[in-house]
C-alpha positions in Angstrom: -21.4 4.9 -40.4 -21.5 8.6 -39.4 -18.1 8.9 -40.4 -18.9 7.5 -44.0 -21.6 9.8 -44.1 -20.4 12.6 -43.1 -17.6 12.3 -45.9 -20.5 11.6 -48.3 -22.4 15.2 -47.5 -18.6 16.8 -46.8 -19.0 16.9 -43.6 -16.3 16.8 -40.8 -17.5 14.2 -38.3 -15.3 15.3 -35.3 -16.6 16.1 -32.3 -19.9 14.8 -33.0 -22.2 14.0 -30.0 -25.0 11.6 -29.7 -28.3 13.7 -28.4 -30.9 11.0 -28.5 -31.0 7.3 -29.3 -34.8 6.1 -30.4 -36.5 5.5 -33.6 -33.1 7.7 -34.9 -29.8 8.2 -33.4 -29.3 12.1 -33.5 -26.2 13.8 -33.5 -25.2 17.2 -33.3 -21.3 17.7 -35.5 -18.8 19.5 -33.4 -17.0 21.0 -36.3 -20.5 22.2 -37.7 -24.1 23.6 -36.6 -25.4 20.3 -38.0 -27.5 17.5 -36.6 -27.5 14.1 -37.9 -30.5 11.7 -37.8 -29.8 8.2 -38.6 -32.7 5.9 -39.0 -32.9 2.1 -37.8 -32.8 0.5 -41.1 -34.0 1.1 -44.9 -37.3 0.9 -44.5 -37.5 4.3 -43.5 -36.0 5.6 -46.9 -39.7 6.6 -47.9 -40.9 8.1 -44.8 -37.5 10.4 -45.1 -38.3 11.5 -48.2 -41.7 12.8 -46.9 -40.3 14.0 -44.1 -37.9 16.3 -45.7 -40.7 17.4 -48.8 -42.5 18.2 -45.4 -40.1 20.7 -44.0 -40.0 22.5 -47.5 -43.7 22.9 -47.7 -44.5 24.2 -43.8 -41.2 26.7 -44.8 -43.2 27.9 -47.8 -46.0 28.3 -45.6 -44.5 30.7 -43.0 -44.4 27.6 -40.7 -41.5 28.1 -38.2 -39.6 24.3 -39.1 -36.5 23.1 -38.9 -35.2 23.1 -42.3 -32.5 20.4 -44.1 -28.9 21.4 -44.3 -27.5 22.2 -47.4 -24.6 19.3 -48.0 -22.5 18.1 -51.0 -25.2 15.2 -51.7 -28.4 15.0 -52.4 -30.7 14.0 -49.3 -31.4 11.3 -47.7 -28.5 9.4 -48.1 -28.3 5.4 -47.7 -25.6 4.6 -46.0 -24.8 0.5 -44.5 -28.6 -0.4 -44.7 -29.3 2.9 -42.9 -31.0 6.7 -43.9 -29.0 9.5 -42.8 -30.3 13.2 -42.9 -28.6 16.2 -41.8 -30.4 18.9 -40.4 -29.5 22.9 -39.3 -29.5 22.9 -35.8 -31.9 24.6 -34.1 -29.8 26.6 -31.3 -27.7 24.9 -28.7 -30.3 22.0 -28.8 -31.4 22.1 -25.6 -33.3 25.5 -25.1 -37.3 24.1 -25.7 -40.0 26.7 -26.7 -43.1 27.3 -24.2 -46.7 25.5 -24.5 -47.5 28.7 -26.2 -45.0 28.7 -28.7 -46.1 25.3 -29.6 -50.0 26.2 -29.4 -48.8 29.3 -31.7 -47.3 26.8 -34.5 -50.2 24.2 -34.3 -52.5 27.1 -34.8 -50.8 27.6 -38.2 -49.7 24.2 -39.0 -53.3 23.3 -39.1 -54.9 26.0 -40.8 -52.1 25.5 -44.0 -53.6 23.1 -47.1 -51.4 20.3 -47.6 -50.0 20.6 -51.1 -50.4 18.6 -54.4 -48.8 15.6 -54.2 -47.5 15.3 -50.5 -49.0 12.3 -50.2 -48.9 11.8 -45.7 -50.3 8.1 -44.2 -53.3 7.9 -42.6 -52.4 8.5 -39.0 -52.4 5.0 -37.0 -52.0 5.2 -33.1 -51.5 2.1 -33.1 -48.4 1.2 -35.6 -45.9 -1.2 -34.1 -47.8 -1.5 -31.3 -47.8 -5.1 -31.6 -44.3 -5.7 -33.2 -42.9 -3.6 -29.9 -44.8 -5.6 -27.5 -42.9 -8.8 -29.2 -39.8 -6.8 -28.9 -40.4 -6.4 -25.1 -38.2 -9.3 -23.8 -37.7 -8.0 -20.6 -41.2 -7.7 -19.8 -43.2 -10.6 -18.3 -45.6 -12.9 -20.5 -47.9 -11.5 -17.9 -47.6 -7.6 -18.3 -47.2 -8.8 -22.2 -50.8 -10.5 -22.0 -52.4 -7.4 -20.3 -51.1 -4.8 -22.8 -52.4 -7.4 -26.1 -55.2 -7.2 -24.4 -55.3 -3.5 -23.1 -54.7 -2.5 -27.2 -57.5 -4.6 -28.2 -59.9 -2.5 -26.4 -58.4 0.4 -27.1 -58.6 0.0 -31.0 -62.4 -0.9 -30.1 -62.9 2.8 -28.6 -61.0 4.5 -30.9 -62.8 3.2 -33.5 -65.8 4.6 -32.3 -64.7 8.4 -31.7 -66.6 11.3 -33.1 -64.0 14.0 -33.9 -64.8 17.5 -33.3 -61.9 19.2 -35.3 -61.3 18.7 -39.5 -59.1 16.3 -40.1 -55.6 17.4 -42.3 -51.7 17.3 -41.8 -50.6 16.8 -38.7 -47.5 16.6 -36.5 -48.2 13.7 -35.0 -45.8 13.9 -31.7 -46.6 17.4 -31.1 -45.4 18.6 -27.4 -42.6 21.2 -26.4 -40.2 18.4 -26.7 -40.1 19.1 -30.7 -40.2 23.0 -30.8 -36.4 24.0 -29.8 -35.5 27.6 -30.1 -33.2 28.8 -32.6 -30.2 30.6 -32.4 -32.2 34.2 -33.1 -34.5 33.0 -30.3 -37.3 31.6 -32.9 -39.3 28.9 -31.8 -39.2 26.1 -34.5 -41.1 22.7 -35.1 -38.3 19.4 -35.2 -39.0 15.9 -35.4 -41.0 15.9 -38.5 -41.2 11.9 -39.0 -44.6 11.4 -37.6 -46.6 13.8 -40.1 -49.7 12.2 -41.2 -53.2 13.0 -42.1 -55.7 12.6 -38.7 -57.4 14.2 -36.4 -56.1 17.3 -34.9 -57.1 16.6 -31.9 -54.5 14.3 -31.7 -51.9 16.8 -31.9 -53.3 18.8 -28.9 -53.5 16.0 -26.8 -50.2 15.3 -25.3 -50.1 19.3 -24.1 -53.8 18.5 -22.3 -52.2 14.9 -20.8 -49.1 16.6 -19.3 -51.1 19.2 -17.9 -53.9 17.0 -16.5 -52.1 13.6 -16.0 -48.9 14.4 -15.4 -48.2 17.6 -14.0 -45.4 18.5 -16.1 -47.5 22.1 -17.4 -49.3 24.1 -15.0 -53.2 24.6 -15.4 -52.1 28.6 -16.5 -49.5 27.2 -19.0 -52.5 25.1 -20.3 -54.9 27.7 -20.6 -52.6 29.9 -22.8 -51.9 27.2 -24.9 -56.1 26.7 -25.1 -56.5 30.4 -25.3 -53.5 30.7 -28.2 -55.2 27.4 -30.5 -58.7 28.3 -29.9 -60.0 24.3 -28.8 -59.8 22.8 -25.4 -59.4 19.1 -26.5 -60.1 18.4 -22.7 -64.0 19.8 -23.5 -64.0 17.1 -26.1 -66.0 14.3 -24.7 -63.6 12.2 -26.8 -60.4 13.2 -24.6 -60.0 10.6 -22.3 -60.1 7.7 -25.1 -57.7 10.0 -26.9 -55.7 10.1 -23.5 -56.2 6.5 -22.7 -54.7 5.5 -26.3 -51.7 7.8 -26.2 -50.7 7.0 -22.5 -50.9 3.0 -23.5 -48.9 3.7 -26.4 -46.1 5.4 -24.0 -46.2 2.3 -21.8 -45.2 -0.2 -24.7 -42.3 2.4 -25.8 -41.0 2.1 -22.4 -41.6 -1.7 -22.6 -39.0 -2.6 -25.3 -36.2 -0.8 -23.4 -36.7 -2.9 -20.3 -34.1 -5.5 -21.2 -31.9 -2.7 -21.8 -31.7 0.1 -19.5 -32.4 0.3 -15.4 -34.1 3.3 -15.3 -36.6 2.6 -18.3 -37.3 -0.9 -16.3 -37.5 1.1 -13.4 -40.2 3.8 -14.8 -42.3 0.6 -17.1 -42.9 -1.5 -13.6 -44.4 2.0 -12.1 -46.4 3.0 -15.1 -48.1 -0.7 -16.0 -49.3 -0.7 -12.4 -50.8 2.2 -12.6 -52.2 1.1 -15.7 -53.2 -1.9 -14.2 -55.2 0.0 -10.9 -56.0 3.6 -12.1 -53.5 5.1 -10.0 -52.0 8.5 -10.2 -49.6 9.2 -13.0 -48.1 12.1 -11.0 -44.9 10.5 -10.3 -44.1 9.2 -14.3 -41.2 10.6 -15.3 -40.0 11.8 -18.5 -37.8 9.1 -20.8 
């Protein structure tokens, strides 16, 4: 399929190397500074389109964005049942911006009107939460029932949050993970799927939880990112449903990979125990 694609944008395929497998298979072209995102199945056709009107409004809006690849069709393309995009790569890929850079581009991001007739979903923390619990074969009917359960609750809670912050665009996924640095050094926002209208908070969250849960920013990288946006969403007295919610949702993603890979199985028996007794989440590792 990437090969028929490829052909389709005029694209030489060789070379190419897979960078992620998730929601999209990515792969970055040998032969070109081009990465290729290639969705799970049709369905996604519309969510494409919005994703790449996206990254031609936050461009027109001085927001630093990855931006589509100009190819020899017009984008997305349907290719075997699937949406393919290609994108300009961002660097070499691998070279992630800092908590500020991130804090920098929210700061924008947020402050920029969303145009006439980008029409972005409601956010929903909770979409195919239940469908990926289904998925989860290798989990136990028992772990299954707690996390039914767990999501219940949580949809209960959420449902009662008073946000402090407007509601508007948002990233949705927003951690350094999707700001790479370009090749002039640039930090840029990727990964631009999970745009939705919501609460902002939501898009500082995961920055606060991998300081505060995890470990994986230090309380001085924090602070510049709180300094940089101008909100602490760990002040909010809504952060730890917000946290709660998020880190549930990262459990069940781990969940339907069980069957699948040892070291996701591995990391999902550590995580829903902890879930399960409060323990520390200091020793979760990044998937």
């Amino acid at each position: 399929m990437l090969v028929d694609a490829c052909g389709l944008a005029g694209l030489d395929p060789a070379g190419a190397a897979l960078m992620r497998l998730g929601e999209h298979a990515v792969f970055r072209l040998g032969a070109a500074p081009v990465v290729v995102r290639i969705g799970r199945a049709v369905a996604y056709l519309d969510a494409t389109r919005r994703e790449l009107a996206v990254a031609d409004w936050l461009m027109a809006g001085d927001v630093p964005v990855v931006q589509a690849a100009r190819v020899a069709t017009a984008q997305p393309l349907v290719v075997d049942g699937r949406v393919v995009t290609f994108w300009v790569a961002a660097g070499s890929g691998d070279d992630y911006g800092s908590v500020l850079d991130l804090a920098a581009i929210l700061r924008k991001l947020h402050q920029l009107p969303a145009p006439e007739g980008l029409e972005l979903p409601e956010l929903d923390p909770f979409a195919r939460t239940d469908a990926r619990i289904r998925a989860s074969s290798g989990v136990s009917p028992e772990d299954r029932s707690f996390l039914v359960g767990l999501v219940a609750d949580l949809r209960e809670r959420y449902a009662a949050l008073s946000f402090a912050l407007p509601t508007g665009p948002i990233h949705g996924d927003a951690n350094v993970g999707n700001v790479l640095r370009d090749e002039s050094g640039r930090a840029v926002l990727i990964d631009l799927d999970g745009f939705a209208h919501g609460p902002r908070e939501w898009d500082l969250l995961l920055t606060a939880m991998y300081t505060d849960s995890y470990g994986w920013h230090t309380a001085e990288e924090y602070q510049s990112f709180v300094d940089c946006y101008g909100f602490d969403v760990m002040a909010w007295d809504g952060y730890a449903v917000l946290r709660d919610v998020r880190e549930t949702m990262m459990v069940i993603w781990v969940g339907q990979n069980v069957g699948a890979e040892p070291r996701a199985a591995a990391e999902f028996t550590k995580r829903i125990a902890a879930l399960r007794s409060g323990a520390s989440r200091r020793d979760w590792a990044p998937l």
